[in-house]
KEKERO-921136 format. One record per residue (C-alpha): residue in one letter; x, y, z. Coordinates in steps of 0.02 Angstrom, whole numbers, plus 50000, padded with zeros to 5 digits. Example, Ala and Ser with C-alpha at 12.3 -4.5 7.8 and 13.67 -1.06 7.14 Angstrom:
KEKERO-921136
A506154977550390;S506844994750357;
This chain:
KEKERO-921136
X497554828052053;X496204825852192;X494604821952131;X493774839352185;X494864847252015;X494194834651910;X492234840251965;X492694857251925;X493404853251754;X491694844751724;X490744859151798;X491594870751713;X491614864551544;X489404864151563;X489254878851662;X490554891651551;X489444888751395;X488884901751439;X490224911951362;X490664907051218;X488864903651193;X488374923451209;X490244927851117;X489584916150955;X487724923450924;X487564938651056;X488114950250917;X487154942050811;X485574939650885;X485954958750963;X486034964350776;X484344957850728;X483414964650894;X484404981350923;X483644997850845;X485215002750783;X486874993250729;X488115002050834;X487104991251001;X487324973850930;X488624970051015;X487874977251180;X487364958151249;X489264952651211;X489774965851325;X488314966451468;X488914948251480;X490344954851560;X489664967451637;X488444957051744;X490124947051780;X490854960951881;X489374965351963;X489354948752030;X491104947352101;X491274956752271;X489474948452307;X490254930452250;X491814932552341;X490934938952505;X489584924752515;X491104911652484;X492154918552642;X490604916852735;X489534900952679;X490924890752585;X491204889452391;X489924875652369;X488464884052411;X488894902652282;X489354889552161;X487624879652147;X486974898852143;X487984903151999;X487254887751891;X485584895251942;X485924912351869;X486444904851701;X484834892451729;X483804908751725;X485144916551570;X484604904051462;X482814906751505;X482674924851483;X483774923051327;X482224910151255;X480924922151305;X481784936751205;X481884927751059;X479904922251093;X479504940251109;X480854948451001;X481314959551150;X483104967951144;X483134973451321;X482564957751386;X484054948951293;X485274961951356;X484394958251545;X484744937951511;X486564940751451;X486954953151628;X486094936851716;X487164923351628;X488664936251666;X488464936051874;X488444915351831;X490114916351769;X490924928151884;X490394911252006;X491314900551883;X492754912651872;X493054907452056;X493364886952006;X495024890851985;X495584897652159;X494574883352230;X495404869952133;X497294878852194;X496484878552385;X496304857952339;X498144853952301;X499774861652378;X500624875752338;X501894869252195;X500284860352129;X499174877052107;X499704882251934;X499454865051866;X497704863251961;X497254880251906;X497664875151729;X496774857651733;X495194866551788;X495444878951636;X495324862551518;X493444862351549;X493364877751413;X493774865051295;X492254856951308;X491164873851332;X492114881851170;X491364866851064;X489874864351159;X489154882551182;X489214887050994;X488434872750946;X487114871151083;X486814890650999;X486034884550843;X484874868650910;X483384872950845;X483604882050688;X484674893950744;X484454909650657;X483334904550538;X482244898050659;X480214903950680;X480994914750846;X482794916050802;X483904906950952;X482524900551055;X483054882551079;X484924886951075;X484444900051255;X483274883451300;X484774871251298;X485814884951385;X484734881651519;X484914864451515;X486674863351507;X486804874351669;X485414860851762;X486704848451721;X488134858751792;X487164860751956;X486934844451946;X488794839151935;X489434852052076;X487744843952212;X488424826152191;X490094827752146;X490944842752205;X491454842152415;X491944855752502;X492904847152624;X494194845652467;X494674862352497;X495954869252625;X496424883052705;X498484884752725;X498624888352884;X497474904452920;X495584909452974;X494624919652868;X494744938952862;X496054949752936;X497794952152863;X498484969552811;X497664983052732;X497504982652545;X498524997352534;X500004988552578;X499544972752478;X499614986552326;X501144995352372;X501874976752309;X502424976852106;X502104958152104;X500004962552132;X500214972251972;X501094961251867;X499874947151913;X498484958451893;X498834965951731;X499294949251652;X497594941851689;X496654958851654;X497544966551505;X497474949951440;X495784946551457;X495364963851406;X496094962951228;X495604943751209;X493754951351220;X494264967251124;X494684957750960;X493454940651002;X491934951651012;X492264962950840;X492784946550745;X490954938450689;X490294955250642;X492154960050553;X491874940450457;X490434941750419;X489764962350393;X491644967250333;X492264953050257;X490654944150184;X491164927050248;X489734915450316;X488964913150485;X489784895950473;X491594901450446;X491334914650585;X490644901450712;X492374889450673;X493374903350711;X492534907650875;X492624888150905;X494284885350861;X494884901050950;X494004898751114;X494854879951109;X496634888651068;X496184896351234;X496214881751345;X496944869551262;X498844876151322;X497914869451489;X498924854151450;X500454859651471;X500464877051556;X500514872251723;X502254860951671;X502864877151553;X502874888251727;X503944873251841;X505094872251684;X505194889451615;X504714899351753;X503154915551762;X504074928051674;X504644920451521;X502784911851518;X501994931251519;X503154933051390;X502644920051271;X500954925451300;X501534943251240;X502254937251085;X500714928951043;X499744943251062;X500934952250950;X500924938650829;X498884939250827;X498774957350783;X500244957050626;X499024943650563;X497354951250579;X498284966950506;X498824958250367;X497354953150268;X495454946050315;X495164930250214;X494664916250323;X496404908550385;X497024925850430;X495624926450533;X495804908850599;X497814911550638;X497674926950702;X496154918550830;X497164904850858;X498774916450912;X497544927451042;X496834912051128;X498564905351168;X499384920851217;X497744924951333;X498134907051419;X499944908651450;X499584928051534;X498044921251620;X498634905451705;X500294915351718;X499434931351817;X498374918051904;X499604907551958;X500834921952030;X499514930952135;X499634921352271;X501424929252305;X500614944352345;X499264938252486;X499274928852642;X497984916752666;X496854927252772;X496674939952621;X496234928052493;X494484931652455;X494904951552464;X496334951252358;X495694937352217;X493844947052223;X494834963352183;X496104954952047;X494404946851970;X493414964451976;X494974972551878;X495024959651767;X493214958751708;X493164977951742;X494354977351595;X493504965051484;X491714973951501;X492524987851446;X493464981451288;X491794968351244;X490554985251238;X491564996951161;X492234983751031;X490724987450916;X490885006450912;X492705004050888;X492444994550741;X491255004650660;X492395020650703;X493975014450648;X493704997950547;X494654981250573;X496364988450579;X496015002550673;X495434992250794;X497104979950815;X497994995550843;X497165000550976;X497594985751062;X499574988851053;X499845000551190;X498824990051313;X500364975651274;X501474988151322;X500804992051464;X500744975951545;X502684974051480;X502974989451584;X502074985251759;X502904964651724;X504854972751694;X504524983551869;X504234970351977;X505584960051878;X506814972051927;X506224974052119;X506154956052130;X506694949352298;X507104931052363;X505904918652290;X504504913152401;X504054897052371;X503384895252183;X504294897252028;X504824913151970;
């Protein structure tokens, strides 16, 4: 692998704290600054929602200035997350934590982006396995934010989560860092096309491939959130386990999620895209029979465990198979729209996931999650069956 990957598997395992960070103690700290229960999981969710807001400006200032310059931004906004985060703990301020976790969000739509650049870095049979090398930086962020959460004290802290939103901060200087010395945009290339043009994105959707790739990344995302965000607050509020059993589990899951890194980008050259979505599938499946089956700690864990390997496999898998559907001139228009549907989707699942679970408990919840599987079996089986010619990666 060129040596531009390896920066961004260093950049993004500082600078994508930031999310497992918030997905550990947002609820948390949200539960002991909101005026009612029912908004504690409000920062989990703005997280993502200041992620989508942040995409069509990301994408649009890379086609124009380069990647290099949006992504020394994007370390800025989570600079200024963990900030804001310290102050609201400082001043016990709800809004002004939900204002830090919308800022840390627009930082990781920026990081969101590593991927594509790493595939622009390699050739075309390389782009799964660059995409999924870049992907191994969560492994480093899934340890690292959680426990960078509870420096200082923690929760029990004088101002509850101060120094955990301080070293936020400093985690993300050290990011920037990485990407000003490291990371050269000469790495990346273009295949062949100038920027902007290409056909209308009308006719890029009349093509079943968009869809599958789309709905792979974004229903999987969506339901990763879905059952991620509920599960501290399910651990610990529902199921009276401690803050330190709910914190492995977020750990150990978030890990689950990248560490198939390793070997997904080999699983789609040996197995091929479809049968990887439909691994991914099972696991999902697998998660929810677990989680519905009881709540002691390793149901819990295994169930965790299951969703962060099925959301790799239909991530890297939906990643990986978008490019089919674009030509190089329609890139940034096509991966700014699959990345707005896809965090769309997860804002939506991350804020509703603590009225869901105070509506219709811990299994109610799973169950909602079902149909969403099916649909993304639905949109994959039509453009399986109006599958033409293969066009250059594996199918």
């Amino acid at each position: 692998m060129p040596l531009n990957v390896w920066i961004l598997v260093a950049a993004q395992a500082l600078a994508m704290c930031t999310a497992p960070f918030i997905v550990f103690i947002g609820s948390i700290h949200g539960r002991l600054l909101a005026p009612s229960p029912e908004l504690a999981t409000l920062p989990v969710g703005l997280v993502v929602v200041g992620t989508v807001l942040a995409i069509k400006p990301a994408t649009w200032l890379m086609e124009r200035i380069g990647r290099k310059p949006v992504m020394l931004l994007g370390t800025l906004a989570g600079t200024l997350a963990g900030s804001l985060g310290a102050l609201a703990a400082w001043t016990a301020s709800f809004p002004l934590l939900c204002v830090a976790a919308v800022v840390g969000g627009t930082g990781l739509a920026v990081v969101h982006q590593y991927r594509f650049a790493a595939m622009e870095s390699v050739s075309s049979d390389m782009a799964g396995s660059a995409a999924a090398r870049v992907l191994l930086g969560g492994l480093v962020a899934a340890w690292l934010g959680p426990e960078i959460a509870l420096a200082g004290g923690g929760g029990q802290a004088q101002y509850p989560f101060m120094g955990g939103w301080l070293a936020l901060g400093a985690v993300q200087v050290l990011a920037m860092v990485v990407l000003t010395f490291g990371y050269r945009a000469s790495g990346e290339h273009v295949r062949g096309a100038a920027v902007g043009g290409g056909r209308p994105m009308t006719a890029i959707l009349k093509q079943p491939v968009i869809w599958a790739a789309i709905s792979a990344a974004a229903v999987g995302y969506a339901i990763m959130s879905f059952i991620m965000t509920a599960t501290p607050l399910s651990m610990t509020d529902i199921a009276s386990h401690p803050l330190e059993d709910a914190k492995r589990v977020i750990q150990l899951h978030i890990m689950a999620m990248y560490l198939p890194s390793l070997i997904s980008g080999w699983l789609i050259r040996v197995v091929g895209i479809p049968r990887m979505m439909g691994l991914g599938l099972l696991a999902y499946l697998g998660c929810v029979v677990l989680a519905f089956s009881g709540i002691t700690f390793h149901h819990y864990l295994s169930a965790l465990i299951l969703l962060g390997i099925g959301w790799n496999f239909l991530f890297v898998g939906g990643t990986t198979l978008l490019p089919q559907g674009y030509q190089d001139e329609e890139r940034f228009r096509v991966q700014g729209l699959n990345d707005l549907v896809v965090f769309g989707s997860q804002a939506t699942a991350a804020m509703s996931a603590g009225a869901v679970l105070a509506a219709f408990h811990w299994t109610g919840l799973l169950l909602i999650a079902v149909p969403f599987l099916v649909l993304h079996g639905v949109l994959m089986a039509i453009w399986l069956m109006g599958r033409r010619a293969p066009t250059g990666l594996p199918e």
